[in-house]
Phi, psi and omega in degrees: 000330192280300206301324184286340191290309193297311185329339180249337153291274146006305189248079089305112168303312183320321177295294168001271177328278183338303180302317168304339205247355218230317208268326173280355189266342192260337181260009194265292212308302179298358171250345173313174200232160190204139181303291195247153162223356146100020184228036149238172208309324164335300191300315183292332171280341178264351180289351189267354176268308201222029201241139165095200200301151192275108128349166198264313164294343204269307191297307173332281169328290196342308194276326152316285185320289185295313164295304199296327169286347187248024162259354205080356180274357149227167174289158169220022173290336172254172193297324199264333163298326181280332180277340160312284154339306163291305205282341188280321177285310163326322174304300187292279196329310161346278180312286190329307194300322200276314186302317191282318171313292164285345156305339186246019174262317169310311204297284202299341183296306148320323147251012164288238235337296203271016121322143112319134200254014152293353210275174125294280167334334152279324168282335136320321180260339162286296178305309168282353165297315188320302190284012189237359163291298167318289184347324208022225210257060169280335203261114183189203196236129152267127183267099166247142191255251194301347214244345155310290195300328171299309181268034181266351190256329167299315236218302207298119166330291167344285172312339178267336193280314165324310190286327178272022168263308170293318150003274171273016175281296217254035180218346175316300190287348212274335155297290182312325164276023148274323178293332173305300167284359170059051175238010210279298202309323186276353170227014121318290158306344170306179194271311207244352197280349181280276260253305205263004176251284199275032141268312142326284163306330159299320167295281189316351169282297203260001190264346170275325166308276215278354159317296196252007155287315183303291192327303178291323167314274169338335203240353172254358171285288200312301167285007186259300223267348191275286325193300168262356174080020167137200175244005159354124159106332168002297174253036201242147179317105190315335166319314196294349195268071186246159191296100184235217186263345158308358184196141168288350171270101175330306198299161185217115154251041176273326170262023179289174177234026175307145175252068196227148179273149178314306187277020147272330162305345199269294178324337176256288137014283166322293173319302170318320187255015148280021193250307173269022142301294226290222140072268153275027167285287183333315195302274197305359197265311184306320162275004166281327180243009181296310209258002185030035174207145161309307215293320195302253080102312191270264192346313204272310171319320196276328178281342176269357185263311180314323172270341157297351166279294181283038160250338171270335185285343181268337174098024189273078169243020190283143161059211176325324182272344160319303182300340191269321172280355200263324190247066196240174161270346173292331181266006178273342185239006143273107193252342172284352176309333209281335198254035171256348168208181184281133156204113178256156182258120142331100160244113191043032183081007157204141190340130153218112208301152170304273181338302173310320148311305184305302188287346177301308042078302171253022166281318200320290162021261186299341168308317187287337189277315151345278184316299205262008149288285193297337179282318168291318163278007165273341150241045165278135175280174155299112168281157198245000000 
């Protein structure tokens, strides 16, 4: 029954499409051209100069160098001067950030003093210090390549919608089209066919979710790194991962106060958003069999992940509807999104970080949406 279940997922053409259309939009990306891409040799010689944390020394030279090129006193006309450059300015940006850093470790120490330490405000202002402390000397210049570009396939509103375009192609149908094909009644009428149709199908949901998850993940890791020139940077503090002129991506974690190396972030990032792929397969597996119809069911799925997107692309993010965009599946599934800065929630009078909240919150979810696929179809009747 699991085989015939994938079999019907599976031989949809439409995911085809999609997918193909998806994998050419990642080799589109990947051919723009970018001022750096940090993988020629150059580069390796200056991380032996000016590479891991950033100094007192480092900057100082740094801040020499750069008035001295924007005075003219030395050229800054060939590649290894302009990457000089670029490399000089991470340095400088770095120190700033680092700079910012203890400066927002005084701020919080100031307030646990006018705090109590019962407080919520104290234990808040206790929590992001601890975790911007743990940091040390994260802030410096790393030649990380290919692993920025890696997490631009996680985060950007386009990509998630895409990925929740396939979703619902190939999960839309899988309850509806037994009401469709008039087949619900013969496995109904089984002994054993309720409990052993929706397991079957659920399993067959998720071996297409991580499948087509994997897949893609694989072919964008695959161009990235062709693409950059290795895996350089692997272990260097996600704080080295900011938006410059080397990546088409907007994120920055130079002010997160997270403690992770890169590839444990690339690996906690992965996981997390197949776990909120998983999350809304459950949404949609729940309206395939609410509503017995695809197209409604691919509509109704598009419309909760679509408005909370456009309500963050307009900047409506006040008051309720903040809460409505903060705790969406479109923001559970940008998921390197969650970790560029502190941001905690009031639970019972204590801090519980947003990532950590968000994914608690929708495991709950999916449990209740689970259950109650099986409770509703176990008690769907024989129609006569």
């Amino acid at each position: 029954m699991y085989l015939q279940e994938c079999y019907k997922i599976f031989s949809k053409k439409s995911i085809y499409l999609v997918f193909i259309t998806i994998v050419l939009l990642l080799v589109y990306i990947n051919q723009l051209p970018t001022d750096m891409t940090m993988r020629e040799l150059v580069f390796e010689e200056l991380e032996g100069t000016w590479g891991g944390p950033v100094t007192e020394e480092k900057v100082e030279l740094a801040r020499e160098s750069m008035h001295a090129s924007d005075t003219g006193e030395i050229s800054n006309h060939t590649f290894e001067s302009k990457a000089t450059d670029y490399v000089q300015f991470l340095i400088v940006g770095a120190a700033m950030q680092k700079q910012d850093q203890n400066e927002r470790l005084t701020i919080l120490e100031a307030e646990m003093n006018d705090f109590d330490e019962s407080t919520y405000k104290h234990r808040k202002a206790s929590m992001e210090r601890d975790m911007l402390q743990e940091l040390d000397d994260a802030h410096g210049f790393y030649l990380i390549r290919s692993w920025r570009e890696m997490f631009e396939f996680i985060e950007p509103v386009t990509h998630v919608l895409l990925l929740s375009i396939l979703i619902f192609l190939g999960l839309s149908p899988v309850f509806a089209e037994e009401y469709t094909h008039r087949t619900t009644d013969l496995i109904l009428a089984t002994k054993h066919g309720k409990t052993k149709l929706v397991t079957a199908k659920i399993l067959a949901a998720l071996s297409y979710i991580v499948i087509i998850f994997l897949s893609l993940q694989i072919i964008n890791s695959f161009l990235n790194l062709l693409k950059f020139g290795g895996i350089a940077g692997w272990d260097a503090p996600i704080q080295g991962i900011s938006s410059g002129l080397d990546s088409l991506s907007r994120l920055s974690y130079d002010g997160s106060p997270y403690n992770f190396e890169v590839w444990q972030f690339f690996l906690l990032t992965m996981g997390l958003q197949l776990l909120s792929c998983i999350v809304i397969a459950a949404l949609v597996l729940l309206l395939s069999f609410l509503t017995k119809n695809t197209m409604i069911t691919f509509f109704i799925s598009s419309i909760i992940i679509a408005i909370p997107a456009l309500l963050q692309q307009l900047g409506i993010t006040d008051g309720f509807l903040g809460y409505l965009t903060d705790f969406s599946f479109l923001k559970l599934m940008q998921v390197s999104s969650l970790f560029t800065q502190f941001q905690a929630y009031n639970v019972f009078g204590y801090p519980v970080l947003y990532p950590s909240l968000l994914f608690t919150l929708f495991a709950l979810v999916t449990g209740l949406l689970i259950m109650l696929i099986y409770r509703l179809f176990r008690n769907q009747q024989v129609s006569h």
